[in-house]
C-alpha distance (Angstrom), angle and dihedral (degrees) to the residues before:
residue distance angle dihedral
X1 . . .
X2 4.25 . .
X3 3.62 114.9 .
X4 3.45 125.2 -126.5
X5 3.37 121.7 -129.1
X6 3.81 94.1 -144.3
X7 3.77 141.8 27.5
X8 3.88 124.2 -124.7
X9 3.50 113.4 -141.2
X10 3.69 99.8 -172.5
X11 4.12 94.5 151.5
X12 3.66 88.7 69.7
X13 4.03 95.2 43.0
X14 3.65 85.3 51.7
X15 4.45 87.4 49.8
X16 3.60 94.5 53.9
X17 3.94 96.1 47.0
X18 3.77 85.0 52.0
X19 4.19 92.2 50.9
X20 4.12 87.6 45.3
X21 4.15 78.8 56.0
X22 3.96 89.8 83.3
X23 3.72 104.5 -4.1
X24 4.18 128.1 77.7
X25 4.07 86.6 -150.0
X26 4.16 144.0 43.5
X27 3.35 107.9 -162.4
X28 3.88 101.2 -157.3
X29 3.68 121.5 -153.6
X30 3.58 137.8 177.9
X31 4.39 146.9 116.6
X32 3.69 117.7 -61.3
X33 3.45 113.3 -94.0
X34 4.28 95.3 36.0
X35 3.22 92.1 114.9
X36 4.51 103.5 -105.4
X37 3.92 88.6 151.6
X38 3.32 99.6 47.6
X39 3.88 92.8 40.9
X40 4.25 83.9 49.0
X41 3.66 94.3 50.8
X42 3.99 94.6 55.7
X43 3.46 86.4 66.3
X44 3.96 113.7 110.5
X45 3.84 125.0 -137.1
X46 4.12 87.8 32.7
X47 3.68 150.2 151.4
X48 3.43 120.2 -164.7
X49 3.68 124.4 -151.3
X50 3.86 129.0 -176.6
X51 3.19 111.2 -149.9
X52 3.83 89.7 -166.3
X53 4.27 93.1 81.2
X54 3.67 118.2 86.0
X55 4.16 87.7 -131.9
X56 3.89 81.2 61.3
X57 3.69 86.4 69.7
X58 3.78 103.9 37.9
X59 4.12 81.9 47.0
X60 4.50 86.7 60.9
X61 3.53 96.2 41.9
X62 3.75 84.3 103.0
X63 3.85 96.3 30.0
X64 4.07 90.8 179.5
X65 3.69 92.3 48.4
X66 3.95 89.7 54.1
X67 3.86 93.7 43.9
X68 3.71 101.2 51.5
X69 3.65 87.4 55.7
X70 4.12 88.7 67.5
X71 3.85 118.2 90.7
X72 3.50 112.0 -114.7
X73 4.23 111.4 -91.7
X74 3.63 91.5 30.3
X75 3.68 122.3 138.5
X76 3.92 118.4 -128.0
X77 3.62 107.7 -153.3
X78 4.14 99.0 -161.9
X79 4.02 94.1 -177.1
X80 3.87 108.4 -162.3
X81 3.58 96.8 10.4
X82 3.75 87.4 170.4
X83 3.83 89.0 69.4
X84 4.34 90.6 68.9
X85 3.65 119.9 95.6
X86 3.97 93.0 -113.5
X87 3.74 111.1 8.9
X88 3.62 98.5 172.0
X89 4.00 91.1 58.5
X90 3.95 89.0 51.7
X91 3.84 91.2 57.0
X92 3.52 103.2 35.1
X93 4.20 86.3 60.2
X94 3.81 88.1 46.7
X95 3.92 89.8 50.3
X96 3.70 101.5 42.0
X97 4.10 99.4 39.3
X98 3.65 100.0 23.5
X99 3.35 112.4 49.7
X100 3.82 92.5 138.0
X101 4.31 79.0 78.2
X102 3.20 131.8 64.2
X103 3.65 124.7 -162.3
X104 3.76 142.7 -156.4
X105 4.04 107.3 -147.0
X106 4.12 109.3 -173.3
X107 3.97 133.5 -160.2
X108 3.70 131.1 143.2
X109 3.80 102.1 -111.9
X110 3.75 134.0 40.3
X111 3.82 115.1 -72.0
X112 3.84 96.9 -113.8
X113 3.63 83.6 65.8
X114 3.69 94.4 68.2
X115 3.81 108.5 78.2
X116 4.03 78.9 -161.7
X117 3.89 81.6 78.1
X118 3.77 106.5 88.7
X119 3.70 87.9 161.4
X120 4.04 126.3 58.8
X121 3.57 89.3 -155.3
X122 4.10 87.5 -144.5
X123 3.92 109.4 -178.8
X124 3.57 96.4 14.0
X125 3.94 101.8 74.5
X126 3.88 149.9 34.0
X127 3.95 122.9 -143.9
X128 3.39 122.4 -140.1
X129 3.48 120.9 -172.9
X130 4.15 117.7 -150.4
X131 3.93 114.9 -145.0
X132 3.59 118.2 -170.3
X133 3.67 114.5 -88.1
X134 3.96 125.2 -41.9
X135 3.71 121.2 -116.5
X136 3.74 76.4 -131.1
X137 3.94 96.2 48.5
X138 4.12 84.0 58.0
X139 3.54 111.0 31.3
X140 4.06 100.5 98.3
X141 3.73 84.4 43.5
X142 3.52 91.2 53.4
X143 3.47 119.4 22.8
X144 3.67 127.8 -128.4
X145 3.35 86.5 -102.7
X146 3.51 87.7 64.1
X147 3.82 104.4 50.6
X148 4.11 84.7 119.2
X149 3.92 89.7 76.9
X150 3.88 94.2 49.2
X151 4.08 91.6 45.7
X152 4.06 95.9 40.5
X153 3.77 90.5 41.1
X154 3.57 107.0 36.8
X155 3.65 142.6 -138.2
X156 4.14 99.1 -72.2
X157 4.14 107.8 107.5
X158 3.68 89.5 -126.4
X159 3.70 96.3 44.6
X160 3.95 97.4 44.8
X161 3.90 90.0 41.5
X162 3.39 94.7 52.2
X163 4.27 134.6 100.4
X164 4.02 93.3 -116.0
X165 3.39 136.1 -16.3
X166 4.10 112.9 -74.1
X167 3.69 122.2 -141.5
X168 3.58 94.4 -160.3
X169 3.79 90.3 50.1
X170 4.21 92.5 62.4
X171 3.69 89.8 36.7
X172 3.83 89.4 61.6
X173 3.95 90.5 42.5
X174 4.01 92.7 59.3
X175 3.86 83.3 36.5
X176 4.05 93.7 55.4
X177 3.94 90.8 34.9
X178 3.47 88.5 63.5
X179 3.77 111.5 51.3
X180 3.70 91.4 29.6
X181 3.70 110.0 50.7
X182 4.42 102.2 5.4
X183 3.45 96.8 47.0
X184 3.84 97.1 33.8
X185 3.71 100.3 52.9
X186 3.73 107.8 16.9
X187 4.33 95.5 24.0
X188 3.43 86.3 -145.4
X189 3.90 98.3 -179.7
X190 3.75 102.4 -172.3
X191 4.02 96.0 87.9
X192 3.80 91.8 171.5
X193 4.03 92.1 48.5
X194 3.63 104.8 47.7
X195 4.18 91.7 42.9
X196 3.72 92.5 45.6
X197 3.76 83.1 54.7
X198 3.96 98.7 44.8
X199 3.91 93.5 46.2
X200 3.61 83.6 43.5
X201 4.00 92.9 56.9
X202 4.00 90.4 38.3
X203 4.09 85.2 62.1
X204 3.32 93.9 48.4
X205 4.16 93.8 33.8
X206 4.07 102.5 143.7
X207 3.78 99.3 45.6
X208 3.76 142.9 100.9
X209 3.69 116.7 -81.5
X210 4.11 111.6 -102.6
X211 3.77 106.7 -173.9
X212 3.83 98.4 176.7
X213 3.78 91.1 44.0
X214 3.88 96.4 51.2
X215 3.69 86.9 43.6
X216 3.91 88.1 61.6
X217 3.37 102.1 45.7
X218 3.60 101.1 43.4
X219 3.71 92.1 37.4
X220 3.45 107.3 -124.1
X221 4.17 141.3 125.0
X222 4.15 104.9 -94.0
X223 3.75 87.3 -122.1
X224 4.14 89.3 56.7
X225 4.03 82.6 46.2
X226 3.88 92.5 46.4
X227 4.16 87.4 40.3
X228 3.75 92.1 53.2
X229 3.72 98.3 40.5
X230 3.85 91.2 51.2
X231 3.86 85.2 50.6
X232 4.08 90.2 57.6
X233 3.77 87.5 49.4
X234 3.29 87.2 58.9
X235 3.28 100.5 54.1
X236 3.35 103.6 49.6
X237 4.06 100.0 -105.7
X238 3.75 99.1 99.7
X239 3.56 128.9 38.1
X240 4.16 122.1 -161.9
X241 3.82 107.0 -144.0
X242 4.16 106.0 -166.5
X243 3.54 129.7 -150.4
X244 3.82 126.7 -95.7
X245 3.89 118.1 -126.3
X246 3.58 150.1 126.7
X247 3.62 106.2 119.5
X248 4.35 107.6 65.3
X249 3.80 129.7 47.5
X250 3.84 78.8 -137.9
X251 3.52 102.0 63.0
X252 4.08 125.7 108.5
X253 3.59 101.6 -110.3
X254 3.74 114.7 168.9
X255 4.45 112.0 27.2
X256 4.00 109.6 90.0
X257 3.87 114.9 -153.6
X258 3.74 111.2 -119.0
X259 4.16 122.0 -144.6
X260 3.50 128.5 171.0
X261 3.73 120.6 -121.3
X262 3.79 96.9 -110.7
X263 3.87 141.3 41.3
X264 3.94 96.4 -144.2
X265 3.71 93.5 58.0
X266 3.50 87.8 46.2
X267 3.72 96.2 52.2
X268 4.11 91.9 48.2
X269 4.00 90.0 47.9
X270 3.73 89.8 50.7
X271 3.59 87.0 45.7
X272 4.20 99.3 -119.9
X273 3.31 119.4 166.4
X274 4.03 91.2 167.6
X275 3.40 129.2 0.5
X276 3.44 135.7 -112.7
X277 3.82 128.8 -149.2
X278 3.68 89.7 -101.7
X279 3.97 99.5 46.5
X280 4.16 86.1 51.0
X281 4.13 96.7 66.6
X282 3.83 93.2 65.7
X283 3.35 90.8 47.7
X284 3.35 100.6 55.1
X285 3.35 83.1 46.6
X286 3.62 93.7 64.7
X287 3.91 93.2 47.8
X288 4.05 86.4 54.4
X289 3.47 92.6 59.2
X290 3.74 97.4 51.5
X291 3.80 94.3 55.8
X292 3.66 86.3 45.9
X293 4.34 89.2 47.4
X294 4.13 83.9 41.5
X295 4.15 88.7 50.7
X296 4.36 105.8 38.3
X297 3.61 123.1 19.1
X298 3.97 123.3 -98.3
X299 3.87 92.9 -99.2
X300 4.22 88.2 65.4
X301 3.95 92.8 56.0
X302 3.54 135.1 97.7
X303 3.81 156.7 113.6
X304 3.31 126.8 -107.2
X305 3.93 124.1 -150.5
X306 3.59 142.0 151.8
X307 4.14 141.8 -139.0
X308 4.07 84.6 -98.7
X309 4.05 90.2 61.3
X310 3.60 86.3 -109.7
X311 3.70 105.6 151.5
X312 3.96 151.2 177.1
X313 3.81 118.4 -152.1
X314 3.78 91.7 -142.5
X315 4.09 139.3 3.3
X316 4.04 114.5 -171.5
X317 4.13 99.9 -151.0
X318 4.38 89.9 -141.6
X319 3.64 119.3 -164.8
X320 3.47 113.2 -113.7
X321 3.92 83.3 60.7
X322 3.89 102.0 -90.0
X323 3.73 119.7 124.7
X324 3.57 120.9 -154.8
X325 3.91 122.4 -147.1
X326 3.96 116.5 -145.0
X327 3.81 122.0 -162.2
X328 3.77 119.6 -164.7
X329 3.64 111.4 -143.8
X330 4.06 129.1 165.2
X331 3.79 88.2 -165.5
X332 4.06 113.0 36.5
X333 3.84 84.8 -167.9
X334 3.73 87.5 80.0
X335 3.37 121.6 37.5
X336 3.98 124.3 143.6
X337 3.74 116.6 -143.1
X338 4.09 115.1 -164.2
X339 3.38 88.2 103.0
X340 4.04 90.8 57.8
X341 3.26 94.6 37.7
X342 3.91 96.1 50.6
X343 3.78 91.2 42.3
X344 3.80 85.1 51.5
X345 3.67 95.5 55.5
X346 3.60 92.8 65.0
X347 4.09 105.4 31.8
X348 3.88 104.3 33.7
X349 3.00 103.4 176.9
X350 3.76 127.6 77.5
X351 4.22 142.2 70.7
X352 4.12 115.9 -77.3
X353 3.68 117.8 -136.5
X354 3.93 140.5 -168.1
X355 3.77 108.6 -163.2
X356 4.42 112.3 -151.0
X357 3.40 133.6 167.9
X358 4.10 92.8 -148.3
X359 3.75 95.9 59.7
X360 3.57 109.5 111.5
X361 4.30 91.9 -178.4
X362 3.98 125.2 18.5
X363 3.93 108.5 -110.9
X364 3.44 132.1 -179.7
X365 4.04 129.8 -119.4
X366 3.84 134.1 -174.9
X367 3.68 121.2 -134.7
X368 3.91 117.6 179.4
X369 3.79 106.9 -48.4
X370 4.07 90.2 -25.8
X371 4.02 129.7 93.8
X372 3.95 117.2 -146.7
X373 3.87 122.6 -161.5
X374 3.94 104.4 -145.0
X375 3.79 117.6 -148.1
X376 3.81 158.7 105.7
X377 3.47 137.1 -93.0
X378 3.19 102.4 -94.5
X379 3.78 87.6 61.0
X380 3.89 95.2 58.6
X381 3.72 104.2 93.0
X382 3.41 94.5 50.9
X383 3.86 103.4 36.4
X384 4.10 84.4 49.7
X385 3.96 100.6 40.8
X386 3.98 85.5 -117.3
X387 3.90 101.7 -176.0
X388 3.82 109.5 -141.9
X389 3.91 104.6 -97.9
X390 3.97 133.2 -169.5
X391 3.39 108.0 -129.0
């Protein structure tokens, strides 16, 4: 099969549009390397401004002087807004007096995060948060045959579209995430600390959440470990999935599982080369979880497990009260359901699914007195009735 040299990303073309449907600004967030200016500059009708060059800010000194100058339905791409000397003032004039424009303003973590931000911006934009490339995004470039490149490589454009995995490549990443977005916004100055604790969490990416443990080993307090942790959350590289509960004394209530944002940094932290059959489940596992992330927002997600080590990979908290269990399986031909069924016994009510990359149609199957639907990402939305959302 011929390689492309380039990955369209049309589902998240297709998100902003829908956020510019009631909303003046997208605030786009996401890791370095994800692929936000490439992503901004596919946009039609646009003009593109780095906010990285020192003529960017002599050009905003007079932001109204610069914005009447755009025709009317343009799209102002301000990449690494952050970078300005007041940010919030720049878009709050564009929203308010220009609401002809619309504009795309970038960073890599949420916007509260920059104490820049003097301004909220509530009711006059959407966030939309970029994850590294969707199993779903890739898959008729790939293959399902090929899901090994996509887990061993990772989700970064660069990464997944290159010849093999590159050492020096991730060791720049973690290099850049530092100065750029630790030290920037949190000036966190203990560079050996904080990176001995994120490659710590990559290895371990997948499991529960053991404060006093990773405080140990990396030698820090447990509020430095709980600081710097919160600090990765916010920007996007790791992602705190909580425990379901509420209806058995038995139930894991209080240890969030903790994965990293991306299966190629996860791979070179564990030290993979090539994967085994093994090392691919909690990878897949990984790219299950961003669909789900990409379809309901963070605050519908969890696990669920009990005191007995009963568990299931994924429950999606729905409105009308349902919750749906989600089992991530390479091979649907064996799949192991006391986790289900336990779950089951004490919220009835929801749809069972097995997630697997080689399912070309979802299917159903019947196992004891429970019905599974069978399919791939790229089935979800529909199979769930996930309504398009913004961010």
């Amino acid at each position: 099969m011929e390689r492309m040299n380039f990955i369209g990303r049309e589902i998240w073309l297709q998100r902003m549009n829908r956020a510019w449907s009631d909303r003046t600004i997208v605030w786009l967030s996401g890791v370095r390397r994800v692929g936000k200016t490439t992503l901004a500059q596919m946009l039609p009708d646009s003009n593109y401004v780095n906010c990285d060059l020192p003529s960017t800010a002599r050009m905003l000194r007079d932001p109204e002087l610069f914005l009447e100058s755009q025709m009317p339905g343009t799209v102002l791409i301000f990449d690494e807004v952050h970078v300005l000397a007041d940010p919030s003032r720049l878009l709050k004039v564009t929203a308010d007096q220009y609401p002809h424009l619309r504009v795309l303003a970038t960073g890599s973590s949420t916007l509260a995060a920059t104490k820049k931000f003097r301004d909220s911006l509530t009711g006059r934009k959407h966030s939309v948060h970029l994850q590294p490339v969707l199993w779903e995004e890739c898959v008729d470039w790939l293959g399902a045959r090929d899901i090994g490149q996509r887990l061993l490589h990772g989700g970064l454009p660069e990464s997944l579209l290159s010849e093999s995995p590159s050492p020096d490549f991730f060791n720049e990443w973690l290099d850049s995430y530092y100065a750029r977005d630790i030290q920037e916004l949190f000036h966190v100055r203990n560079r050996q600390g904080f990176q001995t604790l994120f490659r710590l969490l990559l290895r371990q990416s997948g499991g529960q959440l053991e404060l006093n443990r990773l405080s140990t080993q990396c030698k820090l307090s447990r509020p430095t470990v709980r600081a710097h942790i919160e600090a990765m959350a916010i920007t996007h590289t790791l992602h705190l999935l909580r425990p379901f509960h509420g209806a058995g004394k038995r139930e894991i209530v209080a240890r969030p599982k903790c994965y990293g944002f991306d299966t190629g940094l996860v791979s070179f932290e564990k030290g993979w080369t090539s994967l085994r059959p093994e090392d691919r489940g909690i990878l897949w596992e990984h790219l299950v979880l961003d669909t789900l992330r990409f379809l309901f927002d963070d605050g519908s997600l969890f696990y669920w497990q009990d005191k007995s080590r009963r568990e299931v990979d994924f429950v999606i908290r729905r409105s009308d009260g349902h919750v749906d269990a989600v089992e991530c399986k390479l091979n649907p031909e064996h799949v192991r359901l006391s986790g289900v069924e336990a779950f089951r016994g004490l919220y009835p009510r929801g749809r069972n699914l097995i997630l697997s990359p080689n399912v070309k149609h979802p299917f159903r199957i019947r196992q004891h007195a429970h019905t599974l639907t069978v399919c791939d990402t790229r089935h979800l939305s529909k199979v769930l009735d996930a309504p398009p959302r913004f961010s």
